[in-house]
N, C-alpha and C positions, 0 to 999 in steps of 0.2 A: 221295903221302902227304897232303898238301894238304885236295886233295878229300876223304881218308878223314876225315881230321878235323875236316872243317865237316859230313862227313853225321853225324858221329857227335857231334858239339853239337847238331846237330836231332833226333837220333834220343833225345838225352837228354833236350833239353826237353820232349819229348812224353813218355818214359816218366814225367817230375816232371810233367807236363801240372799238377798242383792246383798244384803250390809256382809253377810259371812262371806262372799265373793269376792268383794274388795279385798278383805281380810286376807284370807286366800291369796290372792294375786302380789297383795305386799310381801308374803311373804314368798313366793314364788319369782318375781323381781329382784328378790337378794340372795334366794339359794342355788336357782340354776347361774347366774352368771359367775359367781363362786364356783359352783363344782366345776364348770365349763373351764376358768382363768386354773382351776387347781389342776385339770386333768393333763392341761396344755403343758404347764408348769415337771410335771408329775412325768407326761410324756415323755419332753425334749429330755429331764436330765437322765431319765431312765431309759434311753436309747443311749445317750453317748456314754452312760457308766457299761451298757451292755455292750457297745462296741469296745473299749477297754477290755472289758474281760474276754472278748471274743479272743484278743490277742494276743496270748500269754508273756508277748514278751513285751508288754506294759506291765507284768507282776518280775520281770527278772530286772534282779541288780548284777550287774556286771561286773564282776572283779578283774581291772585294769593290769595292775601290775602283780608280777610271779611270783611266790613266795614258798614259803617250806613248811606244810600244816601237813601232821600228823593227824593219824585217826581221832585221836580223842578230841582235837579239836572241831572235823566235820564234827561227832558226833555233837559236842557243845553246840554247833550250828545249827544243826538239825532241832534240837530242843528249841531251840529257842520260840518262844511263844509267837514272833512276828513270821516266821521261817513256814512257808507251804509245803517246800520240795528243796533237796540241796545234796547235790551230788559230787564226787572228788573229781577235779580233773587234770591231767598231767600237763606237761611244758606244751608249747602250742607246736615245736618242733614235729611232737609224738602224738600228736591228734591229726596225723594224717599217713593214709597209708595209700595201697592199689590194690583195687579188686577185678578180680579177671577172671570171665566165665570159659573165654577160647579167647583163640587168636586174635580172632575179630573184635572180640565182643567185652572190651577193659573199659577202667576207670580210672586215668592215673591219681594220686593225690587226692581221694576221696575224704571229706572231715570224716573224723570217725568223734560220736558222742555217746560216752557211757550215760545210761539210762536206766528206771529200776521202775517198781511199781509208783504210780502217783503222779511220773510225772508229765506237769501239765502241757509241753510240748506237744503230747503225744496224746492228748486225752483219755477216749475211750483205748486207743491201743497201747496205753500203758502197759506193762510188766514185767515180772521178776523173768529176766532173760534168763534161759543155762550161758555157760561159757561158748559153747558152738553153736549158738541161735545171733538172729540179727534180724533187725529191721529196717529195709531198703528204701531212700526217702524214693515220691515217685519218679524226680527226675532222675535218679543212678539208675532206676528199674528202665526206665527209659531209653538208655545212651546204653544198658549190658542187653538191651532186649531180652529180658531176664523173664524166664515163663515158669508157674508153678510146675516145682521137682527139680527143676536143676540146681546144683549147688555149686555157686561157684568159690573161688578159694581168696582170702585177704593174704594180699604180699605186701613186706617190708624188708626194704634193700635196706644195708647196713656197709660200712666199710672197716675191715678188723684186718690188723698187722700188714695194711696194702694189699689186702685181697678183697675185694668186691662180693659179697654174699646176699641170698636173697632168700627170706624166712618164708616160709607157706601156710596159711591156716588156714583148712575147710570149714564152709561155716555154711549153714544153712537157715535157709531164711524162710523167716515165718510171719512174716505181715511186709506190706508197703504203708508207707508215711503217706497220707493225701497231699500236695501239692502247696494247699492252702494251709498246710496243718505246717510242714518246711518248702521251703522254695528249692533252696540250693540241694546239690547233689551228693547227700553224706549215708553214714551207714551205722544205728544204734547197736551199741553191742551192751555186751554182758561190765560192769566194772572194771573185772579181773580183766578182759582182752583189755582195754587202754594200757593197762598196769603191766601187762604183757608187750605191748607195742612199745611201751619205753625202755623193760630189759632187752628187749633186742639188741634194739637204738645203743643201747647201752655200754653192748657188748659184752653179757653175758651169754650161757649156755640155754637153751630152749628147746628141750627134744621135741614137745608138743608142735616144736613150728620147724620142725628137722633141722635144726642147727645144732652141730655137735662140738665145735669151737667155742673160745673164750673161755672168761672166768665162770667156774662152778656159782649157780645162782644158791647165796647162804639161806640155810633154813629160817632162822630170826633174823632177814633183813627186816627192816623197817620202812613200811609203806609211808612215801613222802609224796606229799599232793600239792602241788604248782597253785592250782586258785579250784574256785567251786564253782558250777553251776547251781547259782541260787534264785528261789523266786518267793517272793511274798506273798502270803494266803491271802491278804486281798488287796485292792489298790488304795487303803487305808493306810494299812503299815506299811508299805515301800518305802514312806517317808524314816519312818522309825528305824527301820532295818539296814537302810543307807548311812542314818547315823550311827547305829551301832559297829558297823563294819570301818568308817571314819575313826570311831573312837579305837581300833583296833590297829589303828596306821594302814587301811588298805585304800588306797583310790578304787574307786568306783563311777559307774556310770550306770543309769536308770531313765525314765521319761515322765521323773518325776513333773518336769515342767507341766506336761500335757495333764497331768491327772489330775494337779494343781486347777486350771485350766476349767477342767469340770466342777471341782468343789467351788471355784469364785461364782461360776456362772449359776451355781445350783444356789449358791449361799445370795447372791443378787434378783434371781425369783423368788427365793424365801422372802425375803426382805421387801421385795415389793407385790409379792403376796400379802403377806401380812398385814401391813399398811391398806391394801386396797380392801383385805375382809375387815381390818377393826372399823376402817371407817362404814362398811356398809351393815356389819353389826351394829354399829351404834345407829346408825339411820334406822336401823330394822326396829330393835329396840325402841327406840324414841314415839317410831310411829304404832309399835305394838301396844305400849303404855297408851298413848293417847286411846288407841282404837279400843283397849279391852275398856277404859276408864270410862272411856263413853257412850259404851254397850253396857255397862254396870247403871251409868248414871240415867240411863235412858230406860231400862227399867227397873230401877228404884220402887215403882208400884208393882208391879208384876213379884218384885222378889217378895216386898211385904205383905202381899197376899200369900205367898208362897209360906212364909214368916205364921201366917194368920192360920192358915191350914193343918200347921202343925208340924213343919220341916225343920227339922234344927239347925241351928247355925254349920254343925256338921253336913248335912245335907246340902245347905246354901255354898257351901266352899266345893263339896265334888260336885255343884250342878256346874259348878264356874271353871272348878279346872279339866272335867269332860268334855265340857265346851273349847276350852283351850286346847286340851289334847287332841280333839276329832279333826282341830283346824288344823295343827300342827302337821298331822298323819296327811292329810289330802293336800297341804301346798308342799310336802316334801315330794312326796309321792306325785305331784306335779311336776315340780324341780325337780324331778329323778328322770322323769319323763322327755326333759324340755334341754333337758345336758347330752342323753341319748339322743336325741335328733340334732342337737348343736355338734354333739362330738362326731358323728354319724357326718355329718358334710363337711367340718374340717378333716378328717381323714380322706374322704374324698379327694377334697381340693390339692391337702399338700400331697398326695400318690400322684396328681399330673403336675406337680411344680418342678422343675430340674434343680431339688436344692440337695447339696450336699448332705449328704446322712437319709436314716429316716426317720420323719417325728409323726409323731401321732399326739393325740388327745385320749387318756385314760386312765383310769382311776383303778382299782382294787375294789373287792368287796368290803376288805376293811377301814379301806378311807371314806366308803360309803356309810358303813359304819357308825364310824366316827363324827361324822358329818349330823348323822339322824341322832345321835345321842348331845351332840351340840346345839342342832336347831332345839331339840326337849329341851335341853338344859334353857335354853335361852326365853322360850315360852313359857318355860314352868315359873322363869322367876318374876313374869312380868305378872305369869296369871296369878302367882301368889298374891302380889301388889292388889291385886283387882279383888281376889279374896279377902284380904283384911278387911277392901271396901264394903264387900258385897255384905258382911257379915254385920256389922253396924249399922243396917239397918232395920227399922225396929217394926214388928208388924203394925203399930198406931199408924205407921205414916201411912197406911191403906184406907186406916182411919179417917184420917184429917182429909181427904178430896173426896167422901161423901159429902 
């Protein structure tokens, strides 16, 4: 019986085929230019949170002024739940050195930046460096004419008891920084080398860097670290992570503004999102109730024949909401259709506009989703209304217009 009565909800919407058309159309009127205003929506904020992350130094805070951290407190840093990457780094004096391939071919005062696995600087060429490995950004490899195999050497002049001295460490380098990845002309090393570059500075002893002068370097000194390179796992917490570092006494600087910036703008299409779907849901709505109430009331004879033949009121309700579902399925499935050709020429249009950025119009499969499990939800409850009606009616009334 089942079956007879969902072929025979198909077999009806087709013989109404014009009245289920409109149906159709109403609600293909409210779902494509929804999906359309959402993908737009969905687009723009999902380009400018992707150009954020493209730039990793929208996730670093900045620690301004010098200070005197000890390991265990990077380490506390590192833990910390907002924290992506965060690494020690020494006085700004001692984050600069010269690298010299030949004669010809140096770098005076190259930054030099400890780096380790993870970090988002360096993306995929992240890693755990040895002490004699480096990574040359591409402008250094540029200015040393620098070609795979040659190893050229990091020097650090020092001035001890009025004698002018100049450290040597050969290092060999095993990737270049893309351009876009760092601009400027610096050189990632291993931790230990920065930590290195400041006992020089120092004035202690260094045989790895042939300096045989100064003070003997103590076995338990104590690694002391100037500020951190730090960055936030997403541009979420930058916020959080800037205040906690505030709560720590440290000034800081971030771009917080701009990130800001995006959540107002994402949180003001929310908003007028919203607004423009509840009101076209509620038109959807309004005009769904009328349209099922009056395909119910229109046939009223038809159901209590139906009623008379022997269909139970169970049957009377899934002939109704079969019918509700099949319309459901074919104007989403239109509106899926009519958002693809809509989004399909806004893409078009804004790729020849000179606008800043790039936005598009695009959804997910799971906004699409969401979308088909909302139109259901929104039919099923009008088609229940129409149910309760369909079902009170009494097979006599087939009776009574003999």
């Amino acid at each position: 019986m089942w079956a007879s009565v969902c072929r025979l909800a198909w077999a009806d919407l087709w013989f109404d085929r014009r009245i289920s058309f409109c149906i159709v159309a109403s609600l293909v009127a409210v779902i494509a230019p929804l999906l359309l205003l959402f993908g737009l929506k969905h687009g723009v904020v999902s380009q400018m949170q992707q150009q954020l992350l493209q730039d990793p130094q929208n996730l670093e805070v900045k620690m301004i002024s010098s200070g005197s951290y000890d390991p265990f407190w990077l380490e506390q840093l590192q833990q910390r739940p907002e924290v992506g990457y965060a690494v020690g780094m020494t006085r700004s004096l001692n984050t600069q050195a010269d690298i010299r391939l030949d004669r010809r071919h140096f770098v005076d005062n190259i930054e030099i930046i400890a780096t380790s696995q993870g970090d988002p600087l360096l993306g995929e060429l992240a890693r755990d460096l040895q002490p004699g490995q480096v990574l040359l950004s591409a402008s250094a490899a540029q200015r040393l004419n620098w070609q795979e195999g040659q190893t050229p050497e990091l020097r650090v002049r020092r001035r001890l008891h009025e004698q002018a001295e100049t450290a040597s460490y050969p290092v060999q380098v095993v990737g270049v920084v893309p351009a876009h990845r760092y601009a400027r002309a610096a050189l990632f090393v291993h931790p230990q080398v920065l930590l290195q570059v400041e006992y020089v500075r120092d004035g202690f002893q260094m045989p790895d860097w042939g300096l045989s002068t100064g003070a003997p370097l103590p076995d338990n000194k104590t690694v002391q670290y100037a500020r951190a390179r730090v960055y936030a796992n997403s541009i979420d917490t930058v916020g959080p992570l800037a205040q906690w570092l505030a709560s720590q006494h440290i000034e800081t600087s971030s771009r917080l503004a701009e990130i800001e910036n995006v959540k107002t703008i994402n949180q003001v299409l929310s908003l007028i999102f919203g607004v423009i779907a509840l009101t076209a849901s509620v038109g959807c709505l309004a005009s769904l109730v009328g349209a099922f109430m009056a395909n119910v009331d229109r046939k009223r004879k038809d159901i209590a024949v139906l009623r008379l033949l022997g269909i139970p009121a169970k049957g009377i309700g899934l002939y109704v909401l079969v019918q509700a579902f099949l319309l459901t399925a074919l104007a989403y499935l239109l509106g899926v259709a009519v958002y693809g050709l809509g989004s399909y020429l806004f893409n078009q249009v804004l790729a020849t506009q000179n606008l800043p950025g790039d936005f598009s119009c695009s959804i997910t499969l799971l906004h699409a989703f969401y979308a088909w499990l909302l139109v259901l939800g929104l039919a099923g409850g009008v088609a229940l209304v129409s149910v309760w009606r369909a079902v009170q009616i009494e097979a006599a009334e087939s009776l009574r217009e003999l």
